[in-house]
N, C-alpha and C positions, 0 to 999 in steps of 0.2 A: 308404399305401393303394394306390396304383397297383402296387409290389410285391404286392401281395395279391392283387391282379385278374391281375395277370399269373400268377402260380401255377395260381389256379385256370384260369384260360385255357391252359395248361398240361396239367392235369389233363385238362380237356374236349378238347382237340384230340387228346390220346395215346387216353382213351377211344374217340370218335367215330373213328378212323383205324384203331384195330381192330376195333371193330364195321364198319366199309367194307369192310377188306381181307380179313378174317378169316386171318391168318399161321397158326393152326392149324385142323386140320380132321381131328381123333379118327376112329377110325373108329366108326359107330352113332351120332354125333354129327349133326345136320342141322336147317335151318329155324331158328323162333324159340330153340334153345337155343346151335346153334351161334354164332347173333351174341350173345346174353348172354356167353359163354363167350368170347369176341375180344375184348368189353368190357369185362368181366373183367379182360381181361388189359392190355390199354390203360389201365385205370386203372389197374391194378398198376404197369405199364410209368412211368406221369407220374409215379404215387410215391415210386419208387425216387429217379426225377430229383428230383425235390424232396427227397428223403432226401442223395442226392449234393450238391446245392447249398447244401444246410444244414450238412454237412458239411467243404464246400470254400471257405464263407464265412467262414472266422476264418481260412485258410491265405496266405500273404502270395505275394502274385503271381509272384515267383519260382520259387517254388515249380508254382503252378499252368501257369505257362508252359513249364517244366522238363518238366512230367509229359505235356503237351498233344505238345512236341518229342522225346519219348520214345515215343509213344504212335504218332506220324507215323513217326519212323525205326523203330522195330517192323515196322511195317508192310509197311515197303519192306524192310527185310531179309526179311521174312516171304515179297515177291511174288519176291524175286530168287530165295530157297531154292525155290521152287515151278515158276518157268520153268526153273529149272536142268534140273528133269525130264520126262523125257515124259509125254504125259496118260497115264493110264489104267494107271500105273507099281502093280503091289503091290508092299505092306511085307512082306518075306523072314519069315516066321515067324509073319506076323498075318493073320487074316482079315480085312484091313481095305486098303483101297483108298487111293492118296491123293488122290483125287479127295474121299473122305470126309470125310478128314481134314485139307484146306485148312483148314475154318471153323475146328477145334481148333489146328492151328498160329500162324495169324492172331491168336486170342484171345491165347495163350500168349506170342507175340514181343510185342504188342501190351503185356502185361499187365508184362513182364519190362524193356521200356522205358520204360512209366509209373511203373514203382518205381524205376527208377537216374534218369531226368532230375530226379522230384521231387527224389530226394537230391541229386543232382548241381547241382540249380537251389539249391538251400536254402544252398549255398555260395556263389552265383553272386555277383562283384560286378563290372558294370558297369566301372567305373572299371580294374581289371583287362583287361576285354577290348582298352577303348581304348587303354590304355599299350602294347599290341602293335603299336597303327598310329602312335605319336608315335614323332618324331625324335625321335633322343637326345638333345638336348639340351632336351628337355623333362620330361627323368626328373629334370633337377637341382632345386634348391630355387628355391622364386621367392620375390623378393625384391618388397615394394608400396611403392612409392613414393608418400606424399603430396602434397599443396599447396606447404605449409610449404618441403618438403625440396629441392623442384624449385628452387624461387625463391631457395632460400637459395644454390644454386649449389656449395658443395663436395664434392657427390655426386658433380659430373663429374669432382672432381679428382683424389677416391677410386677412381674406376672405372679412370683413366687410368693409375693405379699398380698393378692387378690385383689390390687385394684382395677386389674380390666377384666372386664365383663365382654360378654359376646364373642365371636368368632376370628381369630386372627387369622388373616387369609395371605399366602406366602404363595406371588405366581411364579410362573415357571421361568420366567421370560425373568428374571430376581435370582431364580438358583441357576440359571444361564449365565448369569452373569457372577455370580460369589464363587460358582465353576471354574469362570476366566479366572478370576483372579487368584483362585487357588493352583492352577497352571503356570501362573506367572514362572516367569524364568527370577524376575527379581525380588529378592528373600525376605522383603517388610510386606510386601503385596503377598507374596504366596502366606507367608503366618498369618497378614489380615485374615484373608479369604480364608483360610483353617478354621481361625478362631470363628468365622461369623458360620460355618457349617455346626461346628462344634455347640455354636449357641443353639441354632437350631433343633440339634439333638436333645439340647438339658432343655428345650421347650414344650419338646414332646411327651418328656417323661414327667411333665407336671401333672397331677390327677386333674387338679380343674382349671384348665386351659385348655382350650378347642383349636390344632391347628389344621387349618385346612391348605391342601394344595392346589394352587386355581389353574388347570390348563389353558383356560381362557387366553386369548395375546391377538394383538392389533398389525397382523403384518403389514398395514399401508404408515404404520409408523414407528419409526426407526427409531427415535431416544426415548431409554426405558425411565424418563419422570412423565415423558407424554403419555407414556402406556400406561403408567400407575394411573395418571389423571382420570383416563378414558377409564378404566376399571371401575375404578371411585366412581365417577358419574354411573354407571351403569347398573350397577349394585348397590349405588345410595350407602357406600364406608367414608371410613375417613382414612385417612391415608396419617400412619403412626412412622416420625420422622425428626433426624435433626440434622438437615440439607436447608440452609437459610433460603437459596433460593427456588428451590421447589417447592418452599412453604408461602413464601410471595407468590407465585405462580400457581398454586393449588387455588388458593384464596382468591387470585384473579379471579378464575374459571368455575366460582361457585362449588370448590370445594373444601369439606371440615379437614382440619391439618390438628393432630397432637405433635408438639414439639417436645421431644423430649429434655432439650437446651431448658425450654423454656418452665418445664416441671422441675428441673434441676435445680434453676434458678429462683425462686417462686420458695423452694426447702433449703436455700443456703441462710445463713447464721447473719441475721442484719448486723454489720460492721456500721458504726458511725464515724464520721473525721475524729478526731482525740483518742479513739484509741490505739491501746496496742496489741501484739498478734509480733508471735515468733516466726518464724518462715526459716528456709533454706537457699539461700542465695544461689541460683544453680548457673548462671551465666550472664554476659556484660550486656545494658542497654546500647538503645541505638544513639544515646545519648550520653556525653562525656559523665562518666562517674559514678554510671547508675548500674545497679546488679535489676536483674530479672528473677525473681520466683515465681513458683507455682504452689498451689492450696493443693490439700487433699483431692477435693475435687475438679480438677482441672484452669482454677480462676488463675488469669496471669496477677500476680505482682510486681509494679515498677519502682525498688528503693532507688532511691538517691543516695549518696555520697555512701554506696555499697560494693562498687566494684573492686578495691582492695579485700573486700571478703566475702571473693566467691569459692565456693565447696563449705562454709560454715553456716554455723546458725545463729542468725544475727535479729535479737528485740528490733522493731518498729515500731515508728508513733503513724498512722495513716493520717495523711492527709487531706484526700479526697478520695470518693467511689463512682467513675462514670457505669454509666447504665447504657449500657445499646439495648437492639432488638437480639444480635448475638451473645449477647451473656456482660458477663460481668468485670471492672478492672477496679483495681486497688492501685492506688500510687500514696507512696509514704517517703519515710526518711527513717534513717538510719539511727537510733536513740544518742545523744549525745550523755556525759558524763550526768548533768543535773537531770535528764531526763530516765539517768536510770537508776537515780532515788524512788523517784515518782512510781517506775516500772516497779521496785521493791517494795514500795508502799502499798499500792493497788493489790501485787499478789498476796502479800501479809493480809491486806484487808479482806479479799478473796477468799484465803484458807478459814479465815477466824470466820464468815461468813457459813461457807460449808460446814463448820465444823458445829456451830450453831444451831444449824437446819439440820444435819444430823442428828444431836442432842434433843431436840422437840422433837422429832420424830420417836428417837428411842421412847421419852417419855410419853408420845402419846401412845405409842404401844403396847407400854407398861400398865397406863391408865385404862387399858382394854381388857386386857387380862384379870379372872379373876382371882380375889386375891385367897392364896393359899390357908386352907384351914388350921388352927392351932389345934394343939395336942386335945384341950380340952373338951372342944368342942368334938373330935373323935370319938373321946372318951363318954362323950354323953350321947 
C-alpha cells in the first residue's frame, strides 16, 4: 500500500512541476492551454518513471548499480570531450553548432555507459574485487577447525610436520565455546578446554602455519557444527575434524571433511589375523573373560581368556581386525603355552633379521667409502 501512494505521489509531483515550470512553450501556445499542455507532459514525464521502475524491478542490483556507474562515467567523459573545445566551436560540414549539440552528446555517452556497466555489472562478483586487496596468502584454501579437533591436540603435530597448507581459520563462536569448557566447574572438562587453548597457542608459534580468527557467526543458529557448516559453505574450507557425526552431516550438505580418525588410521601399522603384538591389559571386557587394551595410539584391543591378567603385559595371537568408518578394533586371544614357542621363534627370527639388515648396511657403507691410502703410495 505505501508503495502505491508513493507512485501516485510520484505521478502528482512530476504533473504539478510541469504545470509550474512550463519546460515547453510552442509558439501560439499561451495561458490556460499552455499549463494543461506542461501537465500533460509531467504526467507523461512520472509515467514513463513508473514505466522504468516496473521494469528495473525484477533486474538484480548488480545490474542496476552497473547501469547507474555507467550512466555517471558517460557523463564525465561526455563533460571532458566538451571542455576539450572551445565554446561556440562548429562541426566542419554541419549546420550545427556544438553548443547545440552538448544535450545530444550527453544523452548518447550517457546512454552507451548505461548499456556496457549493466552488462558489465551482471558479471560483477564482489568476492572477485576483494581478492585483489588480500594477501596472498589468503588465496590459499582454508582449512576450519573444530572443538573436538583443537582439544584432541594432534592437529599441532600435523601442522609441525608441514603437511597443511593454506589458512586454518579458528571462529570465535569455537573459542566461545573451549572458553565454556575451560570454566567448567568439572576437572576432566576444565583440563580438556586448557589443553585445547594451550594447542592453540603452540599453533601460533609455528613459522609456517596461518591462524586466522574468524569473527564471522550465524546468530539465527544456535549448534556450533551448523555454524561450522554454514562457514565452510560460505568461504568454500573444509572443515578439519574428528566428530563422526558432523563429518556425516558435513558431507550431507556438500561439504569437504578432513578426519583426523581417519588420517590416523590410514598410518596405523597393518596387523594381519596370525599375528602377534604385546599389549597391556588395562581392564575386564563386556564379555566373560576377556581383558580390554589399548595401542599406543588409541586402537581398542579385545583379548580373550585375559581377564586374570589385568595390570600386566600379556603376548597375543590376533585373531581378527574389524574396520568401521570410526577407526579400528583388534580382537585376539591370550597366547597359550605352544603358542609361545612360536612367539619365541618369530622374535629370534626377527632379531637375526634386523641384525642381518644391519650388517648389509654396514657393508654397504663401507663399500662407499674410499679406501685408505697405503704408506707407499704417500711416499710416492
Amino acid at each position: 500500500m505505501a508503495l502505491l501512494v508513493l507512485r501516485c505521489l510520484l505521478v502528482i509531483v512530476c504533473g504539478a512541476a510541469g504545470a509550474a515550470l512550463r519546460p515547453l512553450a510552442p509558439p501560439g501556445v499561451s495561458g490556460t492551454s499552455l499549463t494543461l499542455l506542461n501537465l500533460v507532459v509531467g504526467l507523461a514525464a512520472g509515467g514513463a518513471g513508473l514505466l522504468l521502475e516496473w521494469g528495473l524491478r525484477r533486474a538484480p542490483f548488480r545490474v542496476i548499480a552497473g547501469g547507474v556507474a555507467g550512466i555517471l562515467a558517460g557523463a564525465i567523459a561526455a563533460q571532458i570531450l566538451l571542455r576539450a573545445a572551445p565554446p561556440g566551436t562548429e562541426i566542419p560540414g554541419l549546420a550545427l553548432s556544438l553548443d547545440l549539440a552538448r544535450p545530444v552528446l550527453y544523452l548518447m555517452a550517457s546512454l552507451v555507459g548505461m548499456l556496457i556497466g549493466a552488462h558489465k555489472g551482471n558479471n560483477f562478483r564482489a568476492d572477485r574485487l576483494v581478492g585483489l586487496f588480500r594477501a596472498s596468502e589468503d588465496h590459499r584454501s582454508y582449512k576450519i577447525l573444530d572443538t573436538s579437533v583443537i582439544i584432541d591436540g594432534r592437529i599441532a603435530d600435523i601442522c609441525e610436520t608441514g603437511f597443511l597448507d593454506g589458512t586454518l581459520v579458528v571462529p570465535q563462536f569455537v573459542l566461545r565455546e573451549l572458553q565454556y569448557v575451560a570454566d567448567s566447574s568439572d576437572t576432566l572438562k576444565r583440563n580438556r578446554g586448557r589443553k585445547g587453548l594451550d594447542i592453540l597457542q603452540r599453533m601460533k608459534k609455528i613459522p609456517q602455519v596461518n591462524v586466522m580468527i574468524s569473527e564471522t557467526d550465524f546468530p539465527h543458529v544456535r549448534d556450533v557444527d551448523q555454524k561450522l557448516i554454514e562457514l565452510a559453505r560460505q568461504i568454500a574450507g573444509k572443515i578439519i575434524t574428528n566428530d563422526f557425526n558432523l563429518n556425516k552431516v558435513a558431507q550431507l550438505r556438500g561439504v569437504d571433511v578432513l578426519n583426523i580418525n581417519d588420517l590416523a588410521n590410514s598410518l596405523k601399522p597393518v596387523v594381519l589375523p596370525g599375528e602377534s603384538m604385546k599389549v597391556f591389559i588395562l581392564k575386564e571386557g563386556k564379555e566373560a573373560n576377556q581383558g580390554v587394551a589399548y595401542l599406543d595410539d588409541g586402537t581398542m584391543v579385545v583379548v580373550d581368556n585375559a581377564r586374570r591378567q589385568i595390570g600386566k603385559n600379556v603376548d597375543i595371537i590376533v585373531t581378527s581386525v574389524l574396520q568401521t568408518t570410526a577407526g579400528k578394533m583388534f580382537f585376539g586371544r591370550a597366547a597359550a603355552e605352544p603358542d609361545r614357542g612360536l612367539l619365541k621363534r618369530a622374535a629370534r627370527d626377527r632379531e637375526a633379521s634386523e641384525t642381518r639388515d644391519a650388517s648389509a648396511a654396514q657393508d654397504a657403507r663401507a663399500a662407499r667409502e674410499p679406501l685408505p691410502k697405503s704408506d707407499d703410495e704417500g711416499e710416492a
